[in-house]
N, C-alpha and C positions, 0 to 999 in steps of 0.2 A: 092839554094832556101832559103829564110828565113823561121825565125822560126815562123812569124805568120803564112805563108803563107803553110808552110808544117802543123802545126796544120787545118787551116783551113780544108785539106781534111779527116783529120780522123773523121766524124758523123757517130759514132756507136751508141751513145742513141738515138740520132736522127732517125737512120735509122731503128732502135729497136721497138719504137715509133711508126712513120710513119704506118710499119707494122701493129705493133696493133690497131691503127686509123682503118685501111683498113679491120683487118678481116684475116689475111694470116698468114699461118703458114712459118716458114722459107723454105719448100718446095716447098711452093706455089708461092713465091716469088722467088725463083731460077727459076721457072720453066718460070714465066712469063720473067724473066730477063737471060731468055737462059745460068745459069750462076750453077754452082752446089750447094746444097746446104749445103754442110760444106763451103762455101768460104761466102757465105751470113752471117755464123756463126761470122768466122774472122771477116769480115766487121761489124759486131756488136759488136764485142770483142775489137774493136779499134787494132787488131793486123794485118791488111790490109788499106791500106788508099783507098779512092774511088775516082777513076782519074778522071779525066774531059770527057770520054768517059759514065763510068758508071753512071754520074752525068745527062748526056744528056740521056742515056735511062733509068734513072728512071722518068724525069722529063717526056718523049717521051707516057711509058708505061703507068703511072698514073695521067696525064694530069696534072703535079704538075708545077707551077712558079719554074724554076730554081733558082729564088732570092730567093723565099720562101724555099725551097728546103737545098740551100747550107748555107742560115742562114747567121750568123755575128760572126762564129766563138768561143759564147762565150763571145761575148765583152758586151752586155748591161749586161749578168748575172754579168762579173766580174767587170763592172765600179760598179755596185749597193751592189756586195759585198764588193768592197772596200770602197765604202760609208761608209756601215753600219760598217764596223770591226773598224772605226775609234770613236765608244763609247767608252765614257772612260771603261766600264766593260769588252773590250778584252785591257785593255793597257798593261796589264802580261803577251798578250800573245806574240810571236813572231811569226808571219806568213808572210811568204816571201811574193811576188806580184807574184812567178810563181806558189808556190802553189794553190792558191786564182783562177787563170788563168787556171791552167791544173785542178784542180775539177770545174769549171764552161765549159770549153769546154769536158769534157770526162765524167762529170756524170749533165747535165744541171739539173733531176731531184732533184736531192740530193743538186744544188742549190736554186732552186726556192724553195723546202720543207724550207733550211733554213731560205729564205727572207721573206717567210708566218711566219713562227713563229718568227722570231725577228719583225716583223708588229706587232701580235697578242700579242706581250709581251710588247712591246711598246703602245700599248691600253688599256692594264689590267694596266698600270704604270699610265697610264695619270687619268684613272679609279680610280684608290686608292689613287692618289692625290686630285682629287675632294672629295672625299668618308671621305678622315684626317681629325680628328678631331683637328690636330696643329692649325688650322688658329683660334678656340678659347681656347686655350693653356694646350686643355689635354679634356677640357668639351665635352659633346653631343653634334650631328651637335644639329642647330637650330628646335624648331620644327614646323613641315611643311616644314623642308625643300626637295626636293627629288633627292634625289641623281640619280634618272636615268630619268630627267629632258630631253626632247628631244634635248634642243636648246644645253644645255652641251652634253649629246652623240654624237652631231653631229659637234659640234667642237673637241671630242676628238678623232673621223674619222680620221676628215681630221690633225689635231696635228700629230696623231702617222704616218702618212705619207707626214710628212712636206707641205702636202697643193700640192703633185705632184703624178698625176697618170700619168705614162709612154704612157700604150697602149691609153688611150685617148687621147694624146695630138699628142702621132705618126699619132692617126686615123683624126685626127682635122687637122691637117699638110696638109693630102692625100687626103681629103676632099677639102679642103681650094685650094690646086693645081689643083683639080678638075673644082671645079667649076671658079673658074677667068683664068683657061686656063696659068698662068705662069704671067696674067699681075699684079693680087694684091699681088703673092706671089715671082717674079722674082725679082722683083725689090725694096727695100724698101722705096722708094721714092713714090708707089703708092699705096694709101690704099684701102681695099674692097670696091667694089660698088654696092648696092641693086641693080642693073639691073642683076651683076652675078644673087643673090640669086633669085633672079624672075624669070629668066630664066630657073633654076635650077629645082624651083618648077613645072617648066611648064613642060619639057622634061622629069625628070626622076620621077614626082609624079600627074603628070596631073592636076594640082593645079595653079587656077587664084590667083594670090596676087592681092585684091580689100583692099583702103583705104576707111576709113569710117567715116563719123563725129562722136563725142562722144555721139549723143542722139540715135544714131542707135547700139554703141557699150555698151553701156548699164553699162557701170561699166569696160568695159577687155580693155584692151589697144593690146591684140590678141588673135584672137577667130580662130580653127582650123574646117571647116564646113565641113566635109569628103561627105556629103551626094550630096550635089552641088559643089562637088570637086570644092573647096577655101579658103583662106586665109586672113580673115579679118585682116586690121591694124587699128588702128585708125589714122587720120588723121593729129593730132596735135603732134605729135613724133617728137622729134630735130632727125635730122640726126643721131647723136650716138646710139641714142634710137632706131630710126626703123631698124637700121644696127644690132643691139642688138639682138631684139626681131626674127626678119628675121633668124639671125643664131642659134637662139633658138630652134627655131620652127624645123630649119633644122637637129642640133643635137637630136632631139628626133625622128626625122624618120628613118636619116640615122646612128647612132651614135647608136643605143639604146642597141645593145650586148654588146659595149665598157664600157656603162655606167651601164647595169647588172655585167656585168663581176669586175668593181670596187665595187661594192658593194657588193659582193659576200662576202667575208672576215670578213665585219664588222658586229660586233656584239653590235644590236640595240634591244633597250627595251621595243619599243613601236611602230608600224605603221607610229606613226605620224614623230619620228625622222628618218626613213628608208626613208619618202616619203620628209623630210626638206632633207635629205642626198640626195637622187634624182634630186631631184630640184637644190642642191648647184652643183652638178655635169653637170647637163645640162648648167649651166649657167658656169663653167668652160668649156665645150665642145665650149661655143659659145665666148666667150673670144678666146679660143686659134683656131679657124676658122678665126677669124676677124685679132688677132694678131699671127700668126704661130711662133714656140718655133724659131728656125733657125732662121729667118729673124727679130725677135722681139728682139731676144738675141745679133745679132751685131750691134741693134738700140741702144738700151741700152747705150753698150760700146762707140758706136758713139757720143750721147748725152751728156756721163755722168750721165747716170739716170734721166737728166733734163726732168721731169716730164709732163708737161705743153707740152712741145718741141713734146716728143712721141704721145700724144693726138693729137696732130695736124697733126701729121705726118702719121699715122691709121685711122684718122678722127673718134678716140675717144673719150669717156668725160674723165676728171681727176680722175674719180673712179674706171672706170671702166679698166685705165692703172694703178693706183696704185695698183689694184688687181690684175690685170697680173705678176706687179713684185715679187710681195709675192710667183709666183707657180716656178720660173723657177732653180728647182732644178735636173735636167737632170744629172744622174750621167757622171762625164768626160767632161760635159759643164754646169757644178754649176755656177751661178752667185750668187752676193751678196744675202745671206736670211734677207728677212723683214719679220717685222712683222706690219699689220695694224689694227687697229680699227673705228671704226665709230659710233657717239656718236649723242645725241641729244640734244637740249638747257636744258635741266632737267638733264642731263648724263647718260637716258639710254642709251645700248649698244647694237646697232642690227647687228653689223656684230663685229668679232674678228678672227686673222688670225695671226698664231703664228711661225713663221720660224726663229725666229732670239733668241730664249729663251729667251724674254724678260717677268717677273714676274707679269702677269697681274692679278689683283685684281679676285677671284674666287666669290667670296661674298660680297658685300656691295662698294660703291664708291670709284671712284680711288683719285689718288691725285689732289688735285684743282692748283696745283702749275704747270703744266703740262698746256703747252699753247692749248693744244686740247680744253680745254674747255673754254677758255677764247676767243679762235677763230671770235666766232659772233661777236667780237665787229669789226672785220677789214674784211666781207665778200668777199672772191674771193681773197683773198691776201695770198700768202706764208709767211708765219714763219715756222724759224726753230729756234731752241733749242737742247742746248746740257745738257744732263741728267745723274745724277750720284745718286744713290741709295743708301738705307744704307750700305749694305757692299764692296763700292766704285767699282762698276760695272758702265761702262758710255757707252750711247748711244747715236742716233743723232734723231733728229726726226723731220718731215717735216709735218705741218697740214696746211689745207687748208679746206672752207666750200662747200659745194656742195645743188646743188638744185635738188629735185625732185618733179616732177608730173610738174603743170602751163600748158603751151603752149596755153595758149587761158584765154579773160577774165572773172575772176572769177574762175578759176579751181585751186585747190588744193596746192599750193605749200609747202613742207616740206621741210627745213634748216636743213641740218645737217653738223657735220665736222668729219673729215677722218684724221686722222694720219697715217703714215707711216713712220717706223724708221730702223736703224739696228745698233748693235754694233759697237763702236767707231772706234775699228780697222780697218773697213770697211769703215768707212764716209770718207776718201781721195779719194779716188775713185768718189764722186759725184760733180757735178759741183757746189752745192749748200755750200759746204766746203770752195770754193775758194775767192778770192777778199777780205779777210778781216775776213771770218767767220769760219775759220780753230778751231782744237779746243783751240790757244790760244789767239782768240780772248776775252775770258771773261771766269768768271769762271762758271763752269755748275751751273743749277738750281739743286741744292738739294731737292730730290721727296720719296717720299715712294709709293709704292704697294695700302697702304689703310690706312687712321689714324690708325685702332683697330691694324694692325701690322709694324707701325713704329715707332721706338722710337728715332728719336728727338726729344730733348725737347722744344729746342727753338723753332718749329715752330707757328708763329699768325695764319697759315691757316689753325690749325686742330680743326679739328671738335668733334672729341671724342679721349678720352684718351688711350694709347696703353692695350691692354689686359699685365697682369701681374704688370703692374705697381700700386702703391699706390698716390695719390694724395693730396697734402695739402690742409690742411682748409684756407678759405677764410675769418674768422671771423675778424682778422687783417691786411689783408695785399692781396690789388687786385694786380698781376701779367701784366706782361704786352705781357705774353701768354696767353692761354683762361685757360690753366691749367697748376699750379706749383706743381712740381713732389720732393717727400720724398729726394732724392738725391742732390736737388736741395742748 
């Protein structure tokens, strides 16, 4: 017998557990399991294993899923604790991969307590980096500024857990196989079809899906009418869009424990970022229905991250797969981490998504040297760009602009662009690297975080001078930077 497989049957916390779920004293549970009760003891003690006979009458007695029952050994606790040990603050320590394995299968609670507190510590970090007062070099934040700002809470959520929740995307998975029966999720060649989700709606929530023109929908692009059990859409939805909204609607009915239960941990300062946190998560629930982790994950590789390719292949928009590739951090099937942004022709910032530790501007504007924002002049076109920082850290970055709202004339439309990038080391891996734009096709653009904290000096595109520094008088002598610096 191997060694995972003789591990496998020792579930003494588990069986521990279970117990106390039910209510049963180890008595009680001998009794029911015709079995005595010091041997119930051992089999919680991990000093008896539980054969494949006792596994059928527990599962026989307590109407338990066998699957659910015999578990996974162990293995999601210890893939996600060897994620985490791999911070640089344990590199001192030395912990074997069997240790790591035998405390994740023989105390599962004593891991999960650990991976709740390095979350919650990894939240208070992201927390007091916002919070520093280094970004104006020692000064007061700004005043009015607020440090427990909902749109930052809510990105430092999803930051301290790289933008990946586990049981939602398992439950999104199971969902997803559900409803298309094997055909949008078997095959990756065939993507979700709103006739599942309609279907879906009808059978298991008694719910019409009716389309509706926009003067009847009044302002919502989906309105949920419980009282006349149905599901207004509006009418004017590109296919991405009503595939979107469909599986939206669907994660909040069927999804809704998975998405309480992610938010449980996170500690929010206000209503309003609890209920931005909710919402960011539905709309990750309905991503990974559309794109399932499994099948999305060997598209990828298939591809090469060719971005465009995937879209087509999901009957996605380009946003809404670039946001996919930002979550698919599954411990033991990690793919590359990105990080994306989304920007508007002025440079606000309405989405930001950070998996790759790339140094995004906290306060005030990013760099203009940075093709995201120069984007609008080549709508619907790929650029990439390779990026090197002041303390020679280089990236890759892929922008492209996206449309939202339109579908009829005279409706709405907003231009924005999207970046999507990942450390250097990573970018041979994409298809976008090859034919000529490897990184020594050119030399990277030289970018900063934000002028007030970069100190090149030679650059024509900055706008304000770096904090700390002292600046020359311009009484003799114009520059052929906007600012000539004491050093100079």
């Amino acid at each position: 017998m191997s060694t995972a497989t003789a591990r496998s049957i020792f579930m003494g916390p588990r069986l521990r557990r279970l117990r106390r779920e039910l209510g049963l004293t180890q008595a009680d549970m001998a009794a029911d399991l015709e079995i005595s009760a010091p041997y119930v003891a051992l089999l919680e003690r991990n000093q008896r294993p539980v054969t494949a006979d006792m596994l059928l009458r527990l599962a026989r007695t307590y109407k338990i899923d066998l699957a659910d029952l015999a578990g996974d050994g162990g293995a999601d606790h210890t893939a996600r604790m060897q994620s985490v040990l791999k911070d640089p603050m344990f590199s001192d320590i030395d912990i074997p991969a069997l240790e790591i394995s035998d405390l994740a299968v023989s105390y599962p609670g004593m891991a999960e307590a650990f991976l709740r507190l390095y979350t919650a510590y990894r939240e208070e970090q992201l927390a007091l980096a916002e919070r520093a007062p280094s970004i104006s070099g020692g000064a007061p934040l700004p005043e009015g500024f607020d440090a427990n700002d909902p749109v930052a809470d809510v990105r430092r959520f999803l930051a301290a857990r790289r933008n990946y929740f586990a049981g939602l995307d398992d439950a999104a998975e199971r969902l997803a196989q559900a409803v298309f029966q094997g055909s949008a999720t078997g095959s990756p060649q065939v993507s979700a079809s709103p006739a599942g989700f309609i279907e879906r709606f009808r059978e298991k929530h008694k719910l019409q899906v009716r389309y509706m023109p926009p003067n009847v929908m009044l302002g919502s692009l989906r309105r949920l009418d419980l009282h006349r059990r149905q599901l207004l859409i509006e009418d004017s939805l590109d296919s991405a869009s009503l595939k979107f909204e469909l599986a939206r609607q669907l994660a909040y009915l069927e999804l809704d424990n998975e998405i309480s239960a992610a938010l449980e941990d996170g500690k929010f300062a206000s209503k309003t970022a609890e209920l931005l946190a909710r919402r960011a998560l539905a709309a990750y629930a309905a991503a990974a229905i559309i794109m399932p982790y499994s099948i999305f994950a060997k598209a990828v590789d298939a591809r090469a991250y060719d971005l465009e390719a995937l879209a087509r292949q999901f009957g996605t928009s380009f946003e809404q797969t670039a946001h996919r590739v930002t979550t698919l951090q599954k411990p033991g099937a990690e793919k590359i981490p990105f990080f994306l942004i989304r920007v508007d022709p002025a440079g606000n910032v309405s989405k930001l998504l950070d998996g790759a530790g790339f140094p995004f501007a906290r306060h005030g504007g990013a760099c203009p040297l940075w093709s995201v924002h120069g984007i609008f002049k080549t709508p619907r076109q790929i650029v990439t760009q390779w990026l090197e920082l002041p303390d020679g850290r280089r990236f890759f970055s892929i922008a492209r602009t996206v449309t939202a709202g339109g579908g009829s004339y005279g409706a709405v439309r907003v231009e924005r662009a999207i970046a999507v990038g990942c450390a250097a080391e990573h970018a041979g891996q994409l298809i976008y690297t090859r034919d000529g734009h490897g990184p020594d096709a050119g030399a990277p653009t030289p970018i900063g975080t934000a002028c007030r904290v970069c100190h090149r000096p030679k650059c024509a595109a900055r706008s304000a001078p770096p904090i700390g520094r002292e600046i020359l008088p311009d009484d003799f002598r114009t520059s052929s930077v906007p600012f000539g610096f004491s050093s100079d």
